[in-house]
matplotlib code that plots the C-alpha trace (Angstrom):
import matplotlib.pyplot as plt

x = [0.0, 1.5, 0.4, -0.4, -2.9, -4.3, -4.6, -6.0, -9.3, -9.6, -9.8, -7.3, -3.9, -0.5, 0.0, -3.2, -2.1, 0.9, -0.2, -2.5, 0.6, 2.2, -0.4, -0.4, -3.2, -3.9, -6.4, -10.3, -11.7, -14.0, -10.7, -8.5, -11.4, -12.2, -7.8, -7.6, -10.7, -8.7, -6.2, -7.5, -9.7, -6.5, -4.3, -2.2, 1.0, 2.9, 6.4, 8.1, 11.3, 9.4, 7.6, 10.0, 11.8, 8.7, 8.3, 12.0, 11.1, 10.4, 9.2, 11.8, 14.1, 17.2, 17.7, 21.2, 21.9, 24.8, 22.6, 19.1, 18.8, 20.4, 17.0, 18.0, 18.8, 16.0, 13.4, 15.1, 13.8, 10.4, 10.0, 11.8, 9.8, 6.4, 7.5, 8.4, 5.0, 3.3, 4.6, 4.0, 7.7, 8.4, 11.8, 14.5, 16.6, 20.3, 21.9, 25.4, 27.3, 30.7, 32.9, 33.5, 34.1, 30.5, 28.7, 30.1, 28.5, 25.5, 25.5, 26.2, 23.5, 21.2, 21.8, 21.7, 17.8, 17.8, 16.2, 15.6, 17.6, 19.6, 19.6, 22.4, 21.1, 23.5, 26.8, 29.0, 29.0, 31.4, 34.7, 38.1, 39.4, 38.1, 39.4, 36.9, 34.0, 34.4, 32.1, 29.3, 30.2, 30.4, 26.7, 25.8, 26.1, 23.4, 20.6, 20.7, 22.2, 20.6, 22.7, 20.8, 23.1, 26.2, 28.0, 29.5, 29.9, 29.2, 26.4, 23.5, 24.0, 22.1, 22.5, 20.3, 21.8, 21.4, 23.4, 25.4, 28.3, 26.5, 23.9, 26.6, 28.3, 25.1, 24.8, 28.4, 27.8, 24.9, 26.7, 29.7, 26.6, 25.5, 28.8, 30.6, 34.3, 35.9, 33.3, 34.2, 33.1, 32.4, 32.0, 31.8, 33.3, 34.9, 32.0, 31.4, 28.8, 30.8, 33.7, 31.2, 30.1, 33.5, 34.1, 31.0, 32.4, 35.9, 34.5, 32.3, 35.2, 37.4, 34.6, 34.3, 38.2, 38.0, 41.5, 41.3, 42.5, 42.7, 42.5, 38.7, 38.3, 37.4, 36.1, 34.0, 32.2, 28.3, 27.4, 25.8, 28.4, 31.1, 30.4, 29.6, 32.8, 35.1, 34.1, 34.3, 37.8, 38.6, 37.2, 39.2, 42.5, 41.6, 40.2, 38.0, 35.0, 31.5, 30.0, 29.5, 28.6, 28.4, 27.4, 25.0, 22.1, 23.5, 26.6, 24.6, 23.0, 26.1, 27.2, 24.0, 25.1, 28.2, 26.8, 25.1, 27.4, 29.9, 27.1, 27.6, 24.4, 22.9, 22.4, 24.5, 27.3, 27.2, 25.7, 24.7, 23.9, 22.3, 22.6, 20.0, 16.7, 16.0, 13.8, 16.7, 16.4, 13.4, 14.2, 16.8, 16.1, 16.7, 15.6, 18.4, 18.9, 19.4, 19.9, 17.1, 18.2, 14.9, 15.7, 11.7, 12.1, 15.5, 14.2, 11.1, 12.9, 15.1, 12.1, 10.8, 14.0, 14.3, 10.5, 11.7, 14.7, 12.4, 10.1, 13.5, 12.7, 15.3, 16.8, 19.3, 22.1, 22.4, 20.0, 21.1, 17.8, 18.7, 18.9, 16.5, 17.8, 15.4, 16.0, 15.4, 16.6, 20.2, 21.5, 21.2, 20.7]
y = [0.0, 3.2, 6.9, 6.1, 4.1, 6.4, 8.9, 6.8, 5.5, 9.0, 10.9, 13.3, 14.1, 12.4, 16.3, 16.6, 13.4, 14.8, 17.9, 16.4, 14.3, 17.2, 19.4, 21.9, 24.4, 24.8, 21.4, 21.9, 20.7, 17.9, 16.8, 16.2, 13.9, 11.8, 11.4, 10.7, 8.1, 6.3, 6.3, 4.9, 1.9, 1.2, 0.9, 3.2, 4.1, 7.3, 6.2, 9.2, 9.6, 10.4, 13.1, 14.5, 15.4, 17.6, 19.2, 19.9, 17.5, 14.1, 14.5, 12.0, 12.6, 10.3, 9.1, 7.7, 6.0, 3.6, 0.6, 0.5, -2.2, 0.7, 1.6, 5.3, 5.2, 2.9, 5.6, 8.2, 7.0, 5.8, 10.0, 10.9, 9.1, 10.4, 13.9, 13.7, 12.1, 14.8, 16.8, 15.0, 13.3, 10.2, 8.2, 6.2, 4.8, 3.6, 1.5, 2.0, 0.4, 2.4, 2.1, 5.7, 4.0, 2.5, 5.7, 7.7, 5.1, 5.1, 9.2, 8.7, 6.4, 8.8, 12.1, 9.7, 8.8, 13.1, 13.5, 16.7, 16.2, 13.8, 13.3, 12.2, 10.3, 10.0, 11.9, 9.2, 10.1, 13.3, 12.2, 13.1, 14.3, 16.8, 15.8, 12.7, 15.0, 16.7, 14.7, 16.0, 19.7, 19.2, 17.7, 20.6, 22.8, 21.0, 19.6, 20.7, 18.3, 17.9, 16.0, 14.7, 15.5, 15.6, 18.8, 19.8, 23.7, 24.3, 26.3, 24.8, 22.1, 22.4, 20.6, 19.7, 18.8, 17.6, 19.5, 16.2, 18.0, 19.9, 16.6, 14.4, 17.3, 18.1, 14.1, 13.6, 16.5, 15.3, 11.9, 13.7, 15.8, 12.5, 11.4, 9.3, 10.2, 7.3, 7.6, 5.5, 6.3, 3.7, 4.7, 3.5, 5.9, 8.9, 10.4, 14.4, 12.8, 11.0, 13.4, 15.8, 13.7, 12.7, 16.6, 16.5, 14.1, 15.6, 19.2, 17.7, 16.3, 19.5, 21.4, 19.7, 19.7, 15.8, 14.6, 13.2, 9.5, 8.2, 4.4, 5.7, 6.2, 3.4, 2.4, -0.4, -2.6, -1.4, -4.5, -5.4, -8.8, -6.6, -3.8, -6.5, -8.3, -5.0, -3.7, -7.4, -7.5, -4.0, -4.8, -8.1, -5.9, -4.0, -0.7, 0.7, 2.8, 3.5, 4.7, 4.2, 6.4, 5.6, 6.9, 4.7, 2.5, -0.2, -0.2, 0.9, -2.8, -4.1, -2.4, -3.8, -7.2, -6.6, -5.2, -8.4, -11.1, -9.4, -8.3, -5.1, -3.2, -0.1, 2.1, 2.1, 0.7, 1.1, 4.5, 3.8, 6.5, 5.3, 7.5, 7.9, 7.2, 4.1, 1.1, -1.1, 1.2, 0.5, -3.4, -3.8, -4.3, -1.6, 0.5, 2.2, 6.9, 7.8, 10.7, 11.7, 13.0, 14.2, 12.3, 12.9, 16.6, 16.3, 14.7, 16.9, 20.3, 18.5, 18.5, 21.9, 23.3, 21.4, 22.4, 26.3, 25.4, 24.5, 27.9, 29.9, 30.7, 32.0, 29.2, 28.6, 26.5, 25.3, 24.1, 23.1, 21.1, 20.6, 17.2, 15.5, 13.6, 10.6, 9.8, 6.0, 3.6, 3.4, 6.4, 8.4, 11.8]
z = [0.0, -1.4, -1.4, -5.0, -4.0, -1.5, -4.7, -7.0, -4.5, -2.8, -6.6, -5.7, -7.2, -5.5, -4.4, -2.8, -0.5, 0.1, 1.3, 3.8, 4.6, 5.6, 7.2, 4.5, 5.2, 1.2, 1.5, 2.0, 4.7, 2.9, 0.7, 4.0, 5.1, 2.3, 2.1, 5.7, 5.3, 2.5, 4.4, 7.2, 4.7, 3.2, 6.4, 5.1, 7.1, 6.2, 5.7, 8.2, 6.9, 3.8, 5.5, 6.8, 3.6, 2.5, 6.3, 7.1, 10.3, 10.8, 14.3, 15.7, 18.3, 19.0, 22.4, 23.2, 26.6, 27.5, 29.6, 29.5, 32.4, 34.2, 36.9, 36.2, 32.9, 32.3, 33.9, 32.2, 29.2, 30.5, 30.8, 28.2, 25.9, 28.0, 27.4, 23.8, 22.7, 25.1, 22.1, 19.3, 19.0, 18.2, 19.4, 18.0, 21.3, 20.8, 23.8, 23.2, 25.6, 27.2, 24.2, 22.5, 19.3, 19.2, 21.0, 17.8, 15.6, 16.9, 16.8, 13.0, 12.8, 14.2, 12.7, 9.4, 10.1, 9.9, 13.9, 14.6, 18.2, 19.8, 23.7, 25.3, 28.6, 31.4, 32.0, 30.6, 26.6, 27.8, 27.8, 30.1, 26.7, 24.6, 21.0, 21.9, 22.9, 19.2, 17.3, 19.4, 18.7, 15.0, 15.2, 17.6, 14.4, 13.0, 15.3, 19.0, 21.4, 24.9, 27.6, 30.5, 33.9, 31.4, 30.5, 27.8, 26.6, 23.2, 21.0, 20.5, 22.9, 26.5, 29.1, 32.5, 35.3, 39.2, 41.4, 42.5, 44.0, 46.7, 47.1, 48.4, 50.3, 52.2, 52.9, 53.8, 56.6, 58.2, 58.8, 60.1, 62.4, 63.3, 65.1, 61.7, 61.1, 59.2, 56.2, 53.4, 49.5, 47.1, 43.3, 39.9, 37.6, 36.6, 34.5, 34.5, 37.0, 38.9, 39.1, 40.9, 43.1, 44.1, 44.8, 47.1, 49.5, 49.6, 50.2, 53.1, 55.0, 54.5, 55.7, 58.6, 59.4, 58.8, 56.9, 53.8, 53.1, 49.8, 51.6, 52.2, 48.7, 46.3, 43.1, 42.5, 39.9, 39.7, 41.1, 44.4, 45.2, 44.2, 46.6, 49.2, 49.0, 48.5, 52.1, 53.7, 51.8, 53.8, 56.9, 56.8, 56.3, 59.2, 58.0, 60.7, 58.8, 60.5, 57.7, 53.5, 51.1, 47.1, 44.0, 43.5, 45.3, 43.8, 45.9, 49.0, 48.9, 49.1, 52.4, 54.1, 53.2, 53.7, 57.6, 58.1, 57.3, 60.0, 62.1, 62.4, 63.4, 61.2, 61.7, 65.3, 63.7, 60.3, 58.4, 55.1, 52.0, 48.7, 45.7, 42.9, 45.3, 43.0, 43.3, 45.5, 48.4, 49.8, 48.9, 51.6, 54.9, 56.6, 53.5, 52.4, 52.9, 49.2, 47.5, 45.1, 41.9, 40.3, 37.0, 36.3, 36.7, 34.7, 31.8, 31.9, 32.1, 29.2, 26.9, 27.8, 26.8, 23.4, 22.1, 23.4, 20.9, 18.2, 18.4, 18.1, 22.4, 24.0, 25.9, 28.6, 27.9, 31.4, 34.1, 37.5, 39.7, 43.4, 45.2, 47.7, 51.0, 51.6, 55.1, 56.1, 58.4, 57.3, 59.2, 62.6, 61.5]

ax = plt.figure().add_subplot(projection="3d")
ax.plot(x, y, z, "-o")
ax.set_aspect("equal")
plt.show()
């Protein structure tokens, strides 16, 4: 089924069809029916690429993101997607794993389907060096770029972000309030992300006149075993700590198995701080503090600021959203 058929049982030109394809305003009413009837009788589907060469847009949107089993990620594109339909925008979604080699060949891929946008979800398509964050600036001169809690200064790319710096600072004081001084920090990378939160915790303990010790300081494989077993390897070497904070919730359910197969009580022992609010931290018994990251109001404001794009709005290129502290039973303060 083609829109020749659709022209031939309707009794209107191909350029008639096309025009009520495209929305074109030059249609009578009673002729935009009887096409969109055919259409309809026919099951005809509008091939959108097609579209899109006649309206400068194919409504599309790419979404990249590096792990979709990811709970964040994975809700970051539950409302990505929510908001871009809200508008009227479809979505292509790449999962591109970490390697830069294949994130840049999925970007090709996209901006080769002609999207009118790509969003970047997740802070870890920025890279430490900038030659490998070029590709994204070159496309920026064509079709905005949108990075969801990434950063990356360039025109026509804007970027939304938590404020994860001050989040894990404001955590790390309250369990320093509460009494903890040997806080260790489990994370799992370097991302722009990641880098900021790392700041957090650092700026927390110089604040409080606490000394910094890189032995506190650890990465770890995003991985709930992994976490576990890195913090009964420490304990076992005779690190004292009496509390954990990571970067993500994921490593936080590690430290309370790690507290109860050496039977340390939490929170009167042990302090524990999540990060991302996510589904595993009400899972663990005691439900895990987390930090909330608003990744509904990230992705939302995200949207927002691509349609004010799109109607030539002036737009910041930069939008900071504050942190929540969920307090549960994993901590004192």
């Amino acid at each position: 089924m083609n829109i020749y058929d659709v022209s031939e049982k309707a009794k209107v030109s191909i350029a008639t069809v096309s025009r009520v394809l495209n929305g074109n305003p030059n249609v009578s009413e009673k002729t935009r029916t009887r096409v969109l009837e055919v259409m309809d009788e026919l099951g005809y589907t509008p091939n959108v690429f097609a579209r899109g060469l006649g309206l400068g847009t194919i409504q599309t949107i790419g979404i990249m993101c590096s792990d979709s089993s990811d709970p964040y990620l994975a809700h970051a594109i539950y409302f990505l997607e929510r908001e871009l339909r809200s508008y009227g925008y479809d979505s292509i979604l790449c999962c591109t794993g970490s390697s830069l080699e294949t994130k840049r060949q999925y970007f090709d891929l996209l901006r080769s389907k002609k999207v009118d946008a790509i969003i970047l979800a997740g802070s870890k398509f920025i890279e430490m060096k900038a030659k490998d964050n070029q590709y994204i600036i070159d496309a920026s001169a064509e079709i905005p770029i949108m990075l969801v809690n990434g950063y990356l200064k360039g025109d026509n790319i804007y970027c939304t972000l938590c404020d994860d710096r001050m989040a894990i600072q404001t955590a790390a004081g309250k369990l320093i309030a509460s009494g903890c001084r040997d806080i260790l920090y489990l994370y799992t990378s370097n991302s722009y992300s990641g880098t900021n939160k790392m700041k957090g915790y650092r700026d927390a303990l110089t604040t409080h006149g606490l000394p910094l010790r890189e032995e506190y300081i650890h990465n770890c494989r995003k991985d709930v075993l992994s976490a576990r077993d890195l913090l009964l390897e420490l304990h076992n070497s005779g690190l004292v700590f009496d509390a954990v904070m990571t970067s993500d919730d994921t490593l936080a359910v590690g430290a309370v198995k790690y507290a109860h197969a050496t039977g340390r009580s939490i929170p009167d022992d042990l302090s524990i701080v999540g990060y991302n609010n996510s589904i595993y931290a009400v899972c663990t018994d005691p439900e895990l503090t987390s930090i909330d990251t608003k990744v509904e109001a990230l992705c939302t404001s995200t949207v927002n600021t691509l349609m004010g794009v799109f109607n030539g709005g002036n737009v910041p290129s930069r939008t900071t959203i504050a942190a929540d502290l969920i307090k549960r039973a994993t901590t004192k303060f």
